[in-house]
C-alpha positions as CSV (number, residue, x, y, z in Angstrom):
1,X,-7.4,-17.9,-12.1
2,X,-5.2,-16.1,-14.8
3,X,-2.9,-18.3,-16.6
4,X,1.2,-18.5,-15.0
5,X,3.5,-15.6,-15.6
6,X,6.0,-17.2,-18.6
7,X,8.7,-15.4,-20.4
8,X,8.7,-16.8,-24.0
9,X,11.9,-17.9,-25.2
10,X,13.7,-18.9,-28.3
11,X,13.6,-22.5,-26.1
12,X,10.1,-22.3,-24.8
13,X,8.9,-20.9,-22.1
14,X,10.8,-19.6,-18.8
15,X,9.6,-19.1,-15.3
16,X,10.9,-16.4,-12.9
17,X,11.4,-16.5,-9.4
18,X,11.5,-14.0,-6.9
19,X,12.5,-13.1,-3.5
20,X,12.6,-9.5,-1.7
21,X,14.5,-8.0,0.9
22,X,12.4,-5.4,2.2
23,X,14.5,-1.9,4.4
24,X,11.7,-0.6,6.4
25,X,13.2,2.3,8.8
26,X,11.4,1.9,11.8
27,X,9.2,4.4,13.3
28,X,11.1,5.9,16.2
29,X,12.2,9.1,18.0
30,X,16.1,8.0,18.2
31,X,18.8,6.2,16.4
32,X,19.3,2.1,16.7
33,X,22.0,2.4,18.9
34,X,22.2,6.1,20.2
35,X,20.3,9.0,21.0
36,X,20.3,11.2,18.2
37,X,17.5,12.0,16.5
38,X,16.0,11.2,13.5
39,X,14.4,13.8,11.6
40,X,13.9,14.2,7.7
41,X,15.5,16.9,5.9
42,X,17.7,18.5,8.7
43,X,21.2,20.2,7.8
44,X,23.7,17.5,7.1
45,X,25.7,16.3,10.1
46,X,22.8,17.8,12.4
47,X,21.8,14.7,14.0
48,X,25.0,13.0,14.7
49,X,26.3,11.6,17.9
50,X,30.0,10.5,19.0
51,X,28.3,6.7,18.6
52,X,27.4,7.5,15.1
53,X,30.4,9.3,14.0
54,X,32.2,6.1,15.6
55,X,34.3,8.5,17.1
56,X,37.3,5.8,19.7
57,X,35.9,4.6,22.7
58,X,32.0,5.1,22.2
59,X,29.8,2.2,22.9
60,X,26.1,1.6,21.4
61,X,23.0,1.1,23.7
62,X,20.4,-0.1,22.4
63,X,16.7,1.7,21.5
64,X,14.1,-0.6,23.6
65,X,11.7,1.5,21.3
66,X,12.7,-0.1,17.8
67,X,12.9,-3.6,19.8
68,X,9.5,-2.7,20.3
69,X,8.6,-2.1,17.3
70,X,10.5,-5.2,15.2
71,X,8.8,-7.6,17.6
72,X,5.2,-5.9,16.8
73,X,5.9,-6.0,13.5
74,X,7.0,-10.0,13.6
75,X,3.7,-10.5,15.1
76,X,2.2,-8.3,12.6
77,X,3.5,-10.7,10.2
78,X,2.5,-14.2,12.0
79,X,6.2,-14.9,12.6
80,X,8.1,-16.7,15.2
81,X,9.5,-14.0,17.6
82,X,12.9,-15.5,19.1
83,X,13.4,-14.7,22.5
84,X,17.1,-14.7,21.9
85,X,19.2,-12.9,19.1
86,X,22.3,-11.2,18.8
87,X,24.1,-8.5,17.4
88,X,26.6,-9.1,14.8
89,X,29.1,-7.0,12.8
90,X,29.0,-7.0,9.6
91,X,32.4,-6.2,8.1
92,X,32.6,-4.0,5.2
93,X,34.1,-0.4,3.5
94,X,32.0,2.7,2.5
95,X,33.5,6.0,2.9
96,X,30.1,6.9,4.3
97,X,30.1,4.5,6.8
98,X,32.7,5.3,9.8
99,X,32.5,2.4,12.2
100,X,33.9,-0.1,8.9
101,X,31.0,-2.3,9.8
102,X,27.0,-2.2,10.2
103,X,25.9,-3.9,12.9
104,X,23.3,-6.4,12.4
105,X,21.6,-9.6,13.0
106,X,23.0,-13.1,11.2
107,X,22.6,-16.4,12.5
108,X,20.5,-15.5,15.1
109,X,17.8,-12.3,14.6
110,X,14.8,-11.4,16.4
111,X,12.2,-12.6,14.2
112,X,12.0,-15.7,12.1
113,X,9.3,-17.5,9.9
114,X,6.1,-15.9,9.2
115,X,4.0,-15.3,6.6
116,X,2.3,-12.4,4.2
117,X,-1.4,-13.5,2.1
118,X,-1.2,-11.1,-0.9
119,X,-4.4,-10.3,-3.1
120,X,-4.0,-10.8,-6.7
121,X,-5.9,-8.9,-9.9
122,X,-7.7,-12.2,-10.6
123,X,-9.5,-12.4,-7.2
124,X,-7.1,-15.2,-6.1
125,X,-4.6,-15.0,-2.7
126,X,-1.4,-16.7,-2.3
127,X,0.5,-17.3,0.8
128,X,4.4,-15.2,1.0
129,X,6.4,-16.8,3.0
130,X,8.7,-14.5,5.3
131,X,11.9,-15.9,6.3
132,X,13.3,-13.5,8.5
133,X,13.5,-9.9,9.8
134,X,16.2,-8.4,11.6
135,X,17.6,-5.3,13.4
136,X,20.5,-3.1,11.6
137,X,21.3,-0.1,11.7
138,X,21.8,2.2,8.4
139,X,24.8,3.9,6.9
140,X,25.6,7.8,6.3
141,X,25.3,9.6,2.7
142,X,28.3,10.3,0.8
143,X,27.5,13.3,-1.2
144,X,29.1,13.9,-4.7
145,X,27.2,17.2,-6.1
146,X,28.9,19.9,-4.2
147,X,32.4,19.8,-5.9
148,X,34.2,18.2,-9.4
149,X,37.1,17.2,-6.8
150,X,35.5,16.6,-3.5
151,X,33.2,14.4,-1.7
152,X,30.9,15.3,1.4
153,X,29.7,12.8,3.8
154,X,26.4,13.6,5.6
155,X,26.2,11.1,8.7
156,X,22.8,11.7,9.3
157,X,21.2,8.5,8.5
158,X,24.3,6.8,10.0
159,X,22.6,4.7,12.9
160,X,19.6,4.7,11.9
161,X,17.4,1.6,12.5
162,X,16.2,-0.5,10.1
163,X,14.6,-3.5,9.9
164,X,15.2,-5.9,7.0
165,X,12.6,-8.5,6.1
166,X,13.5,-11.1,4.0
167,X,10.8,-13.2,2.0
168,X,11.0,-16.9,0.6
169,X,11.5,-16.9,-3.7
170,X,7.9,-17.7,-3.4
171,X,7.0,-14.9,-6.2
172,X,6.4,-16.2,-9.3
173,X,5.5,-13.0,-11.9
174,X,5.9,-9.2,-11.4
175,X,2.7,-8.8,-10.2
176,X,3.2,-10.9,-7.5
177,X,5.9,-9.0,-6.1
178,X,4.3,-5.9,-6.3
179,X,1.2,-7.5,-4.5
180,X,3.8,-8.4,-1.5
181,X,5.5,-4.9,-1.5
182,X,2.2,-3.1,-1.0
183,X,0.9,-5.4,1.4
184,X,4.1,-5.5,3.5
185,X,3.9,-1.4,3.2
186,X,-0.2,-1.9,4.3
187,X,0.9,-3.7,7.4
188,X,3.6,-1.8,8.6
189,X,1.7,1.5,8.3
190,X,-1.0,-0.2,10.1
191,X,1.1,-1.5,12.8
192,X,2.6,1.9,12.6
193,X,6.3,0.8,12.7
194,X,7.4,1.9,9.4
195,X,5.6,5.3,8.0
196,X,6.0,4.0,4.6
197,X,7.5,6.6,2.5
198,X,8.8,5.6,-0.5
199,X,9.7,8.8,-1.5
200,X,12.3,9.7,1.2
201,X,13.4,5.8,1.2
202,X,12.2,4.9,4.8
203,X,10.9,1.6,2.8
204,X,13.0,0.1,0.1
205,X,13.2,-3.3,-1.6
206,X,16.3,-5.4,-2.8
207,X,15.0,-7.6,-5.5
208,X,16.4,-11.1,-6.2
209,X,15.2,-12.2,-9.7
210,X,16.7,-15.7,-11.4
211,X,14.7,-17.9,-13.9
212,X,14.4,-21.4,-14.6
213,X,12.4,-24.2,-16.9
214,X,9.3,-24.5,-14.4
215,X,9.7,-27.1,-12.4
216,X,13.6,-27.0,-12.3
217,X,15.9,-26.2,-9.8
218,X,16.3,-22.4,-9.0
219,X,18.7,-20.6,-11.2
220,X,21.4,-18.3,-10.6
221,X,20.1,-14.6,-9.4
222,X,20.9,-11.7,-9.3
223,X,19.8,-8.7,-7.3
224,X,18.5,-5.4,-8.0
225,X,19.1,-2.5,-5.5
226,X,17.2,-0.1,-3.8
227,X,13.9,-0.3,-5.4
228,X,11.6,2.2,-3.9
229,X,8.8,2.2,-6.8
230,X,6.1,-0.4,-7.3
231,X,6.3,0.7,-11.0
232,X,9.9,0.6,-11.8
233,X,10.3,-2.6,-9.5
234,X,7.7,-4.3,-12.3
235,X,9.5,-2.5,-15.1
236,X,12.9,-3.9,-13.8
237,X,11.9,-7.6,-13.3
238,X,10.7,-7.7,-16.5
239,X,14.1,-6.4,-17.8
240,X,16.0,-8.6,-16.1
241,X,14.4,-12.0,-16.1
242,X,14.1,-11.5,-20.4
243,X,17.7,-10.5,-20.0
244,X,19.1,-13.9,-17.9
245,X,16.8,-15.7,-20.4
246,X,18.9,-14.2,-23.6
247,X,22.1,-14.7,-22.1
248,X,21.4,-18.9,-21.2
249,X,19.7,-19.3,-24.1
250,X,22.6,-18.4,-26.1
251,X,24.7,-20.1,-24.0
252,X,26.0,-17.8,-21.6
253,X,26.0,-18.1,-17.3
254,X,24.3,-15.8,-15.9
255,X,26.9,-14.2,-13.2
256,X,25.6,-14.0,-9.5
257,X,25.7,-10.2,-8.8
258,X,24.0,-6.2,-7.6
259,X,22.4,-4.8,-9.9
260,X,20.9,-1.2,-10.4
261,X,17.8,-0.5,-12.6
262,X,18.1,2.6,-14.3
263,X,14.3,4.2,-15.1
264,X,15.4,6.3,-17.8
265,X,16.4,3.3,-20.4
266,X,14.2,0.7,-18.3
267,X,17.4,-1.2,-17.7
268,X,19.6,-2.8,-15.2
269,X,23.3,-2.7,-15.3
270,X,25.9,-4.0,-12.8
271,X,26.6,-2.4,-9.6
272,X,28.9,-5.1,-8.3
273,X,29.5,-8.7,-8.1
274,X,27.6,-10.1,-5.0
275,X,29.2,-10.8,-2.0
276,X,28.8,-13.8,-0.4
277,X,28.2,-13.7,3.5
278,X,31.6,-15.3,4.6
279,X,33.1,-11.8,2.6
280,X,31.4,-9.6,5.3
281,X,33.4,-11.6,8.0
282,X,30.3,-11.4,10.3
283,X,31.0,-12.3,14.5
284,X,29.3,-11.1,17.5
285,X,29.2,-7.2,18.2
286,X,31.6,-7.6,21.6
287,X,30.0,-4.5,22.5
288,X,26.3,-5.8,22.8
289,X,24.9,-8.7,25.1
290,X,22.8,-11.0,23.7
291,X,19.7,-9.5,23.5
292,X,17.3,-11.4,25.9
293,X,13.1,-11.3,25.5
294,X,10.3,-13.0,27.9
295,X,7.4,-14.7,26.9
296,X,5.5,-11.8,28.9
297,X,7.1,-9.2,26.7
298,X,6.0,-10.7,23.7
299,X,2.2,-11.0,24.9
300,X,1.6,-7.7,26.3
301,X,2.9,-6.1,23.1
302,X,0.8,-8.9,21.1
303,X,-2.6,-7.3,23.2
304,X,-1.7,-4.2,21.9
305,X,-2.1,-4.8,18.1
306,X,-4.7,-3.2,15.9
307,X,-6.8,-5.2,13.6
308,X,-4.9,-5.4,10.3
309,X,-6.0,-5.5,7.0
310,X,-6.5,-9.0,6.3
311,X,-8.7,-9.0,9.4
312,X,-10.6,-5.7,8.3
313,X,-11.4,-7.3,4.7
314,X,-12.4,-10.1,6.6
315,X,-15.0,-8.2,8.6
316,X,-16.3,-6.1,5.6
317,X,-17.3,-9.3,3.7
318,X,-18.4,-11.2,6.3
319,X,-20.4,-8.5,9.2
320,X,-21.3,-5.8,6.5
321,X,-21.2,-7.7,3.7
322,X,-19.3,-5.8,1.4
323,X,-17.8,-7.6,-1.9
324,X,-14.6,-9.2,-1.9
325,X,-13.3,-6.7,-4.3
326,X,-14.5,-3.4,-2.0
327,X,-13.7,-4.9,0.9
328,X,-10.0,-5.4,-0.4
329,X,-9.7,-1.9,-2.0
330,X,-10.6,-0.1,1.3
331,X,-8.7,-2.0,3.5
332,X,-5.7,-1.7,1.4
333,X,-4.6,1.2,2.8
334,X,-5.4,2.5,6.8
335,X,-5.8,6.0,5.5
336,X,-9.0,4.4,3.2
337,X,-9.8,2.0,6.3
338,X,-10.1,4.7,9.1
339,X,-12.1,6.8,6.3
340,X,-14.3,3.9,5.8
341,X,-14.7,3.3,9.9
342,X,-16.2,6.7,10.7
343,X,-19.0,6.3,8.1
344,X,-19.6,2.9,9.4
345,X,-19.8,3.9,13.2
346,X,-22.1,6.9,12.4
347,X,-24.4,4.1,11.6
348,X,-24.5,4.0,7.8
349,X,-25.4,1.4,5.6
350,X,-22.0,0.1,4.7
351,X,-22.8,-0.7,1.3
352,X,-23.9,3.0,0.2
353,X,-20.9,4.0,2.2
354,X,-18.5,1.6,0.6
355,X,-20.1,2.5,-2.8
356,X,-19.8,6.4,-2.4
357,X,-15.9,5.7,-1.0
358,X,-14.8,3.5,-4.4
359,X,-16.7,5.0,-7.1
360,X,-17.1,8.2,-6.4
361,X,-14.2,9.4,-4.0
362,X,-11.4,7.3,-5.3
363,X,-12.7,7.7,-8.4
364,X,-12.1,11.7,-8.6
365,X,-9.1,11.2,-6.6
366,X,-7.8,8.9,-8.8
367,X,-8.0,11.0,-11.3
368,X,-6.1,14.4,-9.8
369,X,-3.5,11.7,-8.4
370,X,-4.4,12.1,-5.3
371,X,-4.3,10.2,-2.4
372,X,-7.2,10.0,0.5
373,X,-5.0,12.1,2.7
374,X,-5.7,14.8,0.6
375,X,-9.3,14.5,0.0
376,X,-11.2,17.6,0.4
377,X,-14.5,15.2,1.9
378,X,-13.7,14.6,4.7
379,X,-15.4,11.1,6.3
380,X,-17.5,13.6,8.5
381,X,-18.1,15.7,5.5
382,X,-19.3,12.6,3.6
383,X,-21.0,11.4,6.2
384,X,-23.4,14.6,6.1
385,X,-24.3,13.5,2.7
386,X,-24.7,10.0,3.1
387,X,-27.1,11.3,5.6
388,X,-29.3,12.8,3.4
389,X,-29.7,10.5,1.3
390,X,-30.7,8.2,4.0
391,X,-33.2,10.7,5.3
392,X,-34.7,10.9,1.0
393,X,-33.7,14.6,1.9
394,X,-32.1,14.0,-1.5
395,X,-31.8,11.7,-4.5
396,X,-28.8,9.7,-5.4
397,X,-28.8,11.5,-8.5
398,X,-28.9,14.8,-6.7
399,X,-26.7,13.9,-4.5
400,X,-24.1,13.2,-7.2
401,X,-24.3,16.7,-8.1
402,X,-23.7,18.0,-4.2
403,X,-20.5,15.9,-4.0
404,X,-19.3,17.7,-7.0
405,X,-20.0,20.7,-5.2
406,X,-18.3,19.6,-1.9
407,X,-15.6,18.8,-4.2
408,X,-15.2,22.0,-5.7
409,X,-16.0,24.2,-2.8
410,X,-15.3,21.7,0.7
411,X,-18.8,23.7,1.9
412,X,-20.8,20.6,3.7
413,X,-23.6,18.8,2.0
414,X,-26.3,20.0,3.9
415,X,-25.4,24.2,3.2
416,X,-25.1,23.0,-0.6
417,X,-28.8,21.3,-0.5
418,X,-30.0,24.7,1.4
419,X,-28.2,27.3,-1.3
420,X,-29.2,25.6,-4.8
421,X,-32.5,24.1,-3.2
422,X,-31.9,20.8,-4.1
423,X,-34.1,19.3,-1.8
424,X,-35.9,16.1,-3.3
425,X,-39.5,16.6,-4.1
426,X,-41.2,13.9,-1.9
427,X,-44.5,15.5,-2.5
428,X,-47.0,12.8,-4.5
429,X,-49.5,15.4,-5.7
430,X,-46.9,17.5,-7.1
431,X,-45.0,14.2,-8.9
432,X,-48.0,13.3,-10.0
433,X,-49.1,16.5,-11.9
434,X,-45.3,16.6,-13.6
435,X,-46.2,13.1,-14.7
436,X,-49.4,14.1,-16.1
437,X,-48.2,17.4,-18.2
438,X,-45.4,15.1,-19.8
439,X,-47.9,11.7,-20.4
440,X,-50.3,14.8,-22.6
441,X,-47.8,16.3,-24.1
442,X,-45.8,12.3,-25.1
443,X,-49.0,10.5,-26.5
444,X,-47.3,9.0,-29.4
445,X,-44.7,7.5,-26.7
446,X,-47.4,6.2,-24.9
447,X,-48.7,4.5,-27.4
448,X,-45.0,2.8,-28.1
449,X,-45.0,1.9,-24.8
450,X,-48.1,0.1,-24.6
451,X,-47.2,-1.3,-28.2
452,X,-44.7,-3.2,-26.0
453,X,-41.6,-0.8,-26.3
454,X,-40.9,-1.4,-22.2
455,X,-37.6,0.4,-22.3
456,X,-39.9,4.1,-23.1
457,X,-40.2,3.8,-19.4
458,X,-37.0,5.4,-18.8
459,X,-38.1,8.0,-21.1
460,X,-40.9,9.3,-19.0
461,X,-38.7,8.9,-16.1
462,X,-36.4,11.3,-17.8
463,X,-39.1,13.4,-18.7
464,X,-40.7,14.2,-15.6
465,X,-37.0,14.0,-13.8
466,X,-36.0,16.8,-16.0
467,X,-40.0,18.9,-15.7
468,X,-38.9,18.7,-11.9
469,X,-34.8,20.0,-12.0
470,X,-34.0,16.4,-11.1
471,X,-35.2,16.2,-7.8
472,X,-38.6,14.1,-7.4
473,X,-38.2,10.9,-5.7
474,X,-37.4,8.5,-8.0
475,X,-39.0,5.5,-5.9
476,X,-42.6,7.8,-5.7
477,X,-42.1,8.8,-9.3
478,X,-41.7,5.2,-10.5
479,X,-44.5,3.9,-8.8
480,X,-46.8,6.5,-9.7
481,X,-45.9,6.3,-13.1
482,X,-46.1,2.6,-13.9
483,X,-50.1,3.4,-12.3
484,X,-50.9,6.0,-15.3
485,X,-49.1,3.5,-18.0
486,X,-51.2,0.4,-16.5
């Protein structure tokens, strides 16, 4: 276990603590409250409905859909699902939001206490806890580009639902928080309820960060907005907490307040001072019963969830036997996980399978910045290849050289092996008279070797490796040669 997260201080050291309030936009057709659709990247004002525009006299119904889909994702997340909650107003003014309130869940939401295990660096997993998720709906765009005088609104997210889970300040460093991000992001793509996408903000995360002595009570915090970046949300912790740290330790208070995190200077600055709750004026949306669950709702949609990841990893390690470490890395995202299940069910060993997926696929992935969505092996293409080796149709070593290919090209592994004739020499005469040449013409090495010098073996190997293109069976090659050097 590494040692604690600490800020060093002109005092000694400080501890930081840290909650998230996570906006996932939930995977649906239709608006919270009305049917207009929801669609990325459409004309402003395209998807707008008299509910939306909060045009006199319109009343909301609500999406059974993205009920659906919060209660799945509070059983997604082990937490209790309440079978009553309501809908409250949240009073408030933003030019790009017409109604002059969001309506949301307060006292009384549709999910409460669960909990999220995260995987650290170190091997180690801690418990999250999750205090709360509830419906809202979002607000429009105001849009400030198109004139030096004017502003535009664009209504188009106006409506749309959201759900906003709310974790415990059970995060202790910036890792930690990243850890919880990703592994709320994993579960709600698995659960398919949120798609995930950081870059057009359907998942978004409002950071509370205060500091403290350890063990004292929790400080003052302060919250930074809209963090849609695992890397800036670390950068901007760090800011912060070393910046409420300067300011008590020469003698200041840190004020409770919104904060933004510019990435240009790697600093936060103040958006606001933070409201407290009574300042929204919340009370129950007149225009919305209480929404009422049964017990028989809850279960049917609790039959229907896939396995998530915690349960995957679990599998890998303990049915296929996979390290903890592989096991985690490919069940970290569902993309990797689904990849990883098609090389599995067409009966591979899972260990070549898992080894080809994290060295060699993420590896060259990793390195264009690319994600497995856009790998050009497909699982069935890689599949073909982990066949061959199987079959000894090829070498590992060989077979290194075809995935390049299959890289470069996409062509399956099989064409490749038949075009370059890179079939593996299985043939023991024909090993053994490459063996021989290279023993005659290496006498002085053989007599190293039997001097002692053990690690000349892997000379030969290379020898008659390289007299055969690289393609003799290295298990017939090794046990043929430790025979002649006997």
């Amino acid at each position: 276990m590494t040692a604690p997260y600490r800020i060093k201080g002109q005092t000694g050291d400080w501890e930081v603590v840290l909650g998230l309030e996570v906006h996932a936009q939930i995977t649906s057709n239709s608006k919270l409250f009305s049917g207009a659709a929801v669609q990325f990247g459409s004309e402003p004002n395209a998807n707008v409905s008299f509910v939306d525009a909060a045009m006199p006299g319109m009343l909301p119904v609500i999406n059974e859909k993205c009920i659906e889909q919060a209660v799945r994702t509070g059983l997604g997340l082990k937490a209790q699902i309440n079978l009553t909650s309501l809908f409250d107003r949240k009073n408030y003014f933003y030019a790009d939001l017409p109604q002059g309130y969001q309506i949301s869940q307060y006292l009384d939401p549709i999910v409460g206490k669960g909990t999220l295990t995260i995987d650290l660096a170190d091997g180690t997993s801690r418990e999250i806890g999750i205090t709360r998720l509830h419906l809202e709906q979002d607000a429009g765009k105001s849009l400030h580009e198109h004139s030096p005088k004017h502003s535009f609104i664009d209504l188009n997210r106006s409506g749309v639902a959201l759900m906003e889970i709310v974790s415990e300040p059970d995060m202790r460093s910036p890792e930690e928080a990243a850890a919880y991000f990703k592994k709320l992001r994993t579960i709600l793509m698995y659960l398919d309820t949120c798609d995930g996408d950081l870059e057009k903000g359907n998942m978004r995360a409002d950071v509370n960060v205060s500091v403290r002595k350890p063990g004292d009570a929790f400080g003052t915090r302060c919250e930074i907005k809209n963090m849609n970046s695992v890397r800036f949300m670390i950068k901007a912790i760090e800011f912060e907490a070393a910046r409420q740290v300067e300011i008590i330790e020469s003698g200041g208070k840190v004020d409770q307040e919104t904060r933004l995190f510019n990435p240009d200077n790697g600093e936060t600055r103040t958006m606001r001072s933070k409201e407290d709750a009574h300042d929204y004026r919340y009370f129950p949306d007149p225009d919305l019963l209480p929404l009422i669950l049964t017990q028989e709702y809850v279960d049917t949609i609790k039959k229907s969830l896939p396995e998530l990841p915690d349960e995957k990893k679990a599998r890998y390690i303990e049915k296929m036997g996979l390290s903890a470490y592989d096991a985690s890395v490919i069940s970290a995202e569902k993309e990797a996980a689904d990849y990883f299940d098609v090389l599995v069910n067409a009966k591979h060993d899972a260990k070549l399978a898992s080894n080809w997926m994290t060295v060699e696929l993420f590896g060259r992935l990793n390195k264009l910045g690319k994600e497995i969505t856009e790998s050009p092996i497909s699982a069935e293409q890689l599949s073909g290849l982990l066949a061959l080796i199987e079959d000894n149709t090829i070498s590992g070593k060989i077979a290194k050289t075809v995935f390049e290919r299959m890289f470069e090209t996409g062509k399956p592994a099989k064409q490749i092996v038949e075009e370059e004739g890179l079939v593996q020499v299985t043939d023991m005469g024909a090993i053994e008279k490459a063996i021989d040449e290279v023993i005659a013409a290496n006498q002085d090495k053989v007599a190293e070797y039997k001097s002692g010098k053990e690690k000349m073996f892997g000379f030969f190997v290379g020898q008659v490796m390289k007299a055969t293109g690289g393609k003799a069976n290295p298990a017939i090659l090794n046990d043929i040669l430790k025979k002649k050097l006997s």
